[in-house]
C-alpha positions as CSV (number, residue, x, y, z in Angstrom):
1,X,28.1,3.3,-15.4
2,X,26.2,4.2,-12.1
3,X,26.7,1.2,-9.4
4,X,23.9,1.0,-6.9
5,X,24.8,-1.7,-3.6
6,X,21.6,-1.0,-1.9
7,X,19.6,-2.9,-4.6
8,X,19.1,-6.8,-5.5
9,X,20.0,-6.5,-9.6
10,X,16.9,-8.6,-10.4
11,X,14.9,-6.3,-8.7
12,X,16.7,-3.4,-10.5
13,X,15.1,-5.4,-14.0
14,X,12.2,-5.8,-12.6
15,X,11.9,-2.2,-11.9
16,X,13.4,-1.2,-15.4
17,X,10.7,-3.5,-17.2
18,X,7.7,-2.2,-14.7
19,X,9.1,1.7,-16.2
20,X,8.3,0.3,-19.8
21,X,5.0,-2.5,-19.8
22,X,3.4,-1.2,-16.6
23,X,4.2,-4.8,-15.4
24,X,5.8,-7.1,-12.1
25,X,5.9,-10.1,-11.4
26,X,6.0,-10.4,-7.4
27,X,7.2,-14.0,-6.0
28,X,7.7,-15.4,-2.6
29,X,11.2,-15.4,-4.2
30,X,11.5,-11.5,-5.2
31,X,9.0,-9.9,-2.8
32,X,11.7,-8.7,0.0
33,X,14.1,-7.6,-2.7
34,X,11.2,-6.1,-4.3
35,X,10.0,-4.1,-1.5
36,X,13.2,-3.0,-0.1
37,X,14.1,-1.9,-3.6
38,X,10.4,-0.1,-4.0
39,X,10.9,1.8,-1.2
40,X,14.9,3.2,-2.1
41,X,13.4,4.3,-5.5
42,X,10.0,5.6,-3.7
43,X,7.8,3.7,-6.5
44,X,4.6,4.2,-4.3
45,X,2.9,1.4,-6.3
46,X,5.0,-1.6,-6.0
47,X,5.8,-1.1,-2.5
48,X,1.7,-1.3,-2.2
49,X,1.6,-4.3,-4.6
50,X,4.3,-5.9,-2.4
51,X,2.9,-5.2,0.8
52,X,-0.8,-6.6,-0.4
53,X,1.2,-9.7,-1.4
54,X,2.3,-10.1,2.0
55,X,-0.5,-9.3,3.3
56,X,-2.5,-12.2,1.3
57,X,0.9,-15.0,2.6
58,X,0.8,-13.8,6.4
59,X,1.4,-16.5,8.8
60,X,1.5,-17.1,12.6
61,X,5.1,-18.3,12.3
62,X,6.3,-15.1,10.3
63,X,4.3,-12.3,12.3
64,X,7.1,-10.8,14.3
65,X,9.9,-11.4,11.8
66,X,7.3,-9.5,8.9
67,X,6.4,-7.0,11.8
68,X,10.3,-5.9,11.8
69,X,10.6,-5.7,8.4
70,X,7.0,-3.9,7.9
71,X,8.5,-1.6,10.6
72,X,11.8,-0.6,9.0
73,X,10.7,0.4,5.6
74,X,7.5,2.1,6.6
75,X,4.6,-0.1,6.0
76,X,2.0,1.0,8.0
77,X,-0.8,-1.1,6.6
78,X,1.3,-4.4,6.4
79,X,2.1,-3.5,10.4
80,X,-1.8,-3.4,10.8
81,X,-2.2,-6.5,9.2
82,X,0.9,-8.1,11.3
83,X,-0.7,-6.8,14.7
C-alpha cells in the first residue's frame, strides 16, 4: 500500500483509467485536481488537455486567480492566455 497526500483520489482514477483506455474525462469539477495531479506525475498530455480546457472557460472574473495557479504549476501557455 503506497499512500500519496499530494493527490485528489478521483484524480488518481482518472489517471489509472487514462493508463489503460487512453481516455479523461475533464470537468469544471475535476480540472484543478486534474492538473495539479498531471503535473506531480509529469503526464505531459493531460496537463495540456487541462490547460486547453481552461483556456476555452477563461473569464474576466477568474484571470488573476487562474494566472496564480497557471503560474505555480508551470503553465506557460495558459499564463499567455490569462495575460
Amino acid at each position: 500500500e503506497i499512500t500519496i497526500n499530494d493527490v485528489d483520489a478521483n484524480a488518481l482514477e482518472q489517471f489509472i483509467n487514462y493508463s489503460y483506455n487512453g481516455k479523461i474525462t475533464i470537468t469544471n469539477d475535476n480540472v484543478q485536481s486534474l492538473l495539479m495531479g498531471a503535473n506531480f506525475f509529469h503526464l505531459k498530455s493531460i496537463k495540456i488537455a487541462c490547460c486547453e480546457f481552461l483556456k476555452k472557460r477563461l473569464r474576466v472574473q477568474d484571470a488573476l486567480t487562474l494566472k496564480a495557479f497557471a503560474e505555480q504549476l508551470m503553465c506557460h501557455d495558459l499564463v499567455l492566455a490569462v495575460n
